[in-house]
N, C-alpha and C positions, 0 to 999 in steps of 0.2 A: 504493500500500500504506500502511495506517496505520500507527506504531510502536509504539500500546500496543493489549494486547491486557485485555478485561476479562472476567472470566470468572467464573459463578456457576452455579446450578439451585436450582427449583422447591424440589425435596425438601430444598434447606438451608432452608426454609419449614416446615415439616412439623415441625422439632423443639421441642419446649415441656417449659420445665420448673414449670410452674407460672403462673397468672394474674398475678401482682407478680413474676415474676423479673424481675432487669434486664437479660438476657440472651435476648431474647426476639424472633418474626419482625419485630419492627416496625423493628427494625436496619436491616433488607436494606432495608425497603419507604423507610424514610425516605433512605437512600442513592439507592435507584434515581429516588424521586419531586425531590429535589435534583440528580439526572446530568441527568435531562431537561429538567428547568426552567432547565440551565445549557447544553442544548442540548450538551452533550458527546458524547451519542449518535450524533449524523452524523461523529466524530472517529475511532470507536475502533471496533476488530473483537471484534464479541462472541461468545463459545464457549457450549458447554451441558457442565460438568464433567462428566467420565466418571469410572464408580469406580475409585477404587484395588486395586489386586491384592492378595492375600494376600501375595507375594511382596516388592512394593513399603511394604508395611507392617511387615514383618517385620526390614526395612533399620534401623529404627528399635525397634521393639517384640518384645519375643519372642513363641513362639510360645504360650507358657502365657496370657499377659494378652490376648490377642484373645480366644482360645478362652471366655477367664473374660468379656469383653463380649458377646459372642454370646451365653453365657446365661443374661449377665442382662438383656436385652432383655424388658420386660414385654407380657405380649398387650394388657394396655390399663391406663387408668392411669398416672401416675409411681412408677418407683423411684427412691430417693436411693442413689447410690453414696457419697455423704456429705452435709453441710447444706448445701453450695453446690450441688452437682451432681446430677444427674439425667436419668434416659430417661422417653421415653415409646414406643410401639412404634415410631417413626417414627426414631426419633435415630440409629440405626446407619447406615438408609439417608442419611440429612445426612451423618453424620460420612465416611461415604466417599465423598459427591460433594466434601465440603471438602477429603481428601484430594487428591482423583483433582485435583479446579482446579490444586494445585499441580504436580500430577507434567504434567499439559497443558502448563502454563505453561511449567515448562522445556523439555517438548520442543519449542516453538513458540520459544522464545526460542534453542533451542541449534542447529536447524534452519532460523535467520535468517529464518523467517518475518514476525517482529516483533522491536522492541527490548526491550521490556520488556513486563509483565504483572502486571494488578491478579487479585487473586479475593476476588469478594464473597461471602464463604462463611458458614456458621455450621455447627456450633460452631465455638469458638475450639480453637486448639491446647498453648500455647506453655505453659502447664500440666502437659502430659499426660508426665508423665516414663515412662521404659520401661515401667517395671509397676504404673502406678497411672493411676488419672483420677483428676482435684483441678481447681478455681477454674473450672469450667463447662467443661470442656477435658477428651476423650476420648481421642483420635487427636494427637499433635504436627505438624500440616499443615504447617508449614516445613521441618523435623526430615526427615520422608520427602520433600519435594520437594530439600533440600540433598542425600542419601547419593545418590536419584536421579542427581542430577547429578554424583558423585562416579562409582558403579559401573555403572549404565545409559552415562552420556555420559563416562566416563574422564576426568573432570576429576581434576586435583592438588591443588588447591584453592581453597574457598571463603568465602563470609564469610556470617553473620547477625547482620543489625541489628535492634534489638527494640529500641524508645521506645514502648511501653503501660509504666502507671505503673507495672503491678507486674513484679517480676525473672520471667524467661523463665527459670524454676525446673528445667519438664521440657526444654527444649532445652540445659541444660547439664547437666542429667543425662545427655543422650542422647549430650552430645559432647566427655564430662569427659575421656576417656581419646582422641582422635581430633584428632592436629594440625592434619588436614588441612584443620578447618574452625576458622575463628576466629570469637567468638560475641564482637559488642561491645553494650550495654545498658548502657543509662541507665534509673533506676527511684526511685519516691521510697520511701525507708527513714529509720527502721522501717517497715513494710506488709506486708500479705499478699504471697507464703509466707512473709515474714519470713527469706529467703534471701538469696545475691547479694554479701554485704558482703566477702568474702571470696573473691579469683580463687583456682581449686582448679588452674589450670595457665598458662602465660603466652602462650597461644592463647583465652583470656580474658578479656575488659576490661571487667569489669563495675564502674560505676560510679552506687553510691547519690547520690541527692542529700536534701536534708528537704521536708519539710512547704511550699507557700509557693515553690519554686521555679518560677521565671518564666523567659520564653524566654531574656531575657539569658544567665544561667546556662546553662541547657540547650545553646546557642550554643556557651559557652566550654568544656563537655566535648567537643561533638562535634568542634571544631578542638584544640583540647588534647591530648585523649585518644583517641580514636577515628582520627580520618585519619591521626596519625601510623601507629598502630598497623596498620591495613586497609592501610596502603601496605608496608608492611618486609615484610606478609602477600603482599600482591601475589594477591589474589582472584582469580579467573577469570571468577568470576560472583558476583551477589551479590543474597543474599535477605533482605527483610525483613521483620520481624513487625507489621505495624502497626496499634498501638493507638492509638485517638486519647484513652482516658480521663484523659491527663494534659491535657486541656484546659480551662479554666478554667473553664467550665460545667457538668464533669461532675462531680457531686459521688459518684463512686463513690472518686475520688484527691483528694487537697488539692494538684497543682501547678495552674500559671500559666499555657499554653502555649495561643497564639492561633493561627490558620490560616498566617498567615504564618510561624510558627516550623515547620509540616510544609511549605511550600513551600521554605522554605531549607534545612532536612535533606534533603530529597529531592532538590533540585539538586545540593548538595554530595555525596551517594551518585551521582548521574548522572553530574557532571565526575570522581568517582574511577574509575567503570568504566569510561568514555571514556580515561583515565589508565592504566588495567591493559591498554588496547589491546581492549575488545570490546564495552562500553556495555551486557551482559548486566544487569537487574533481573528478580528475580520477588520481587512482595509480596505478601501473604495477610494481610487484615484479622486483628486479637486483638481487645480490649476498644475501648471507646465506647458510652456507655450515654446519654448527653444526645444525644436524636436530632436536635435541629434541630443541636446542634454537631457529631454526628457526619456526618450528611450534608454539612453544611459540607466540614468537614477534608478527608473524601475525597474531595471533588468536588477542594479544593485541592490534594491529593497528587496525583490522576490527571492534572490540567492539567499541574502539572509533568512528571510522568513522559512525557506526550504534549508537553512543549514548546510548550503552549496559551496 
């Protein structure tokens, strides 16, 4: 049996916001054409994401703001739900296989099939606060794979790590008022949402860093701040959002952060859940927009996660 399980579909191919977005299928493609070239693929058990439920979204979102995506799905063409984001008729069908990746993952992971799980999905989620889409992000794909695992699989508690540059805006929307899940981020500020600077509960650990932050730094919050805190939390399972735009080539963020800085966060999340007694990871790709760096990173995350 392999331990990580990688998990995507076709139709997260299909959504386009525009010919120069940066947010765009060439993502996935530079990802998958960097998995194979590193020969990763004889390693890892691959899925085809199933949709997410009404019900499994609703965990996260209410019922008025689906209702309101549903229709604004245009028959052809883009609509802008604001100047970063946008459908085209295809984006609903992506956004709920990206969900669905996640709600898979945990059950594949809670069901000991595997140890952990990547999902290469698009769109992004970590945006997508209750009743809004914002920053290319419709659906919160972590958001509904966390409560999953909360009320589907009767966990106590969990944790979400997000290292994309920018603050995980809608997943602390979604889990301002909910002890049960601790959200820890690292994000460089000021930046888009221009949130985050400010923990709204102490199941919170959100920590800006500036402009210019290099892995060193990035290093000394997650041992600092973060593993203390994930520990006294005592996770059960633990999901991540992971962005690679704070990588040094991506000029969508100004940090520093090379391949080997998401190999060592990722270890050090691996040794914590091995530590909470149960090695439980699900992570779901957010932002990365330099694609020869993104497919890098992830190729770098997923070796970790698979102990390659």
């Amino acid at each position: 049996m392999t331990s990580t399980a990688f998990i995507t579909h076709r139709d997260c191919w299909l959504h386009e916001m525009g010919s120069f977005h940066p947010e765009c299928p060439d993502r996935l493609a530079a990802i998958n054409d960097r998995l194979i070239a590193a020969g990763l693929d004889l390693y890892l058990s691959f899925y085809d994401a199933p949709d997410v439920t009404r019900e499994q979204m609703e965990r996260a979102h209410p019922a008025e703001y689906l209702d309101s995506l549903l229709e604004q799905v245009p028959e052809h063409g883009i609509r802008h739900l604001d100047p970063d984001t946008a459908m085209n008729p295809h984006t609903l069908r992506a956004a709920l296989r990206a969900a669905g990746a996640g709600i898979l993952a945990t059950d594949l992971v809670m069901r000991g099939e595997i140890e952990n799980a990547f999902c290469a999905v698009r769109p992004p989620g970590h945006h997508a606060e209750r009743s809004r889409a914002m920053g290319f992000c419709f659906l919160n794909n972590v958001a509904i794979a966390a409560r999953h695992a909360l009320e589907a699989h009767g966990l106590e508690r969990v944790a979400v790590i997000d290292f994309d540059v920018h603050h995980g805006n809608g997943t602390e929307d979604v889990f301002r008022d909910d002890p049960r899940v601790m959200m820890a981020s690292v994000f460089q500020h000021p930046f888009y949402p221009y949130s985050g600077a400010d923990n709204p509960a102490p199941h919170m650990v959100n920590v800006p860093v500036p402009a210019g932050t290099r892995g060193d730094a990035f290093r000394q919050v997650v041992s600092d701040q973060w593993l203390p805190a994930l520990r006294r939390h005592q996770p059960q399972m633990l999901f991540i959002s992971a962005g690679f735009d704070a990588h040094y080539e991506d000029d969508m963020g100004s940090c520093g952060l090379v391949e080997s800085d998401y190999v060592w966060v990722t270890d050090q999340l691996k040794r914590l859940a091995r530590e909470c007694g149960h090695g439980r990871i699900v992570s779901i790709l957010e932002g990365g927009y330099a694609l020869s760096a993104l497919g890098r990173s992830v190729v770098a995350h997923v070796k970790a996660l698979a102990d390659l």
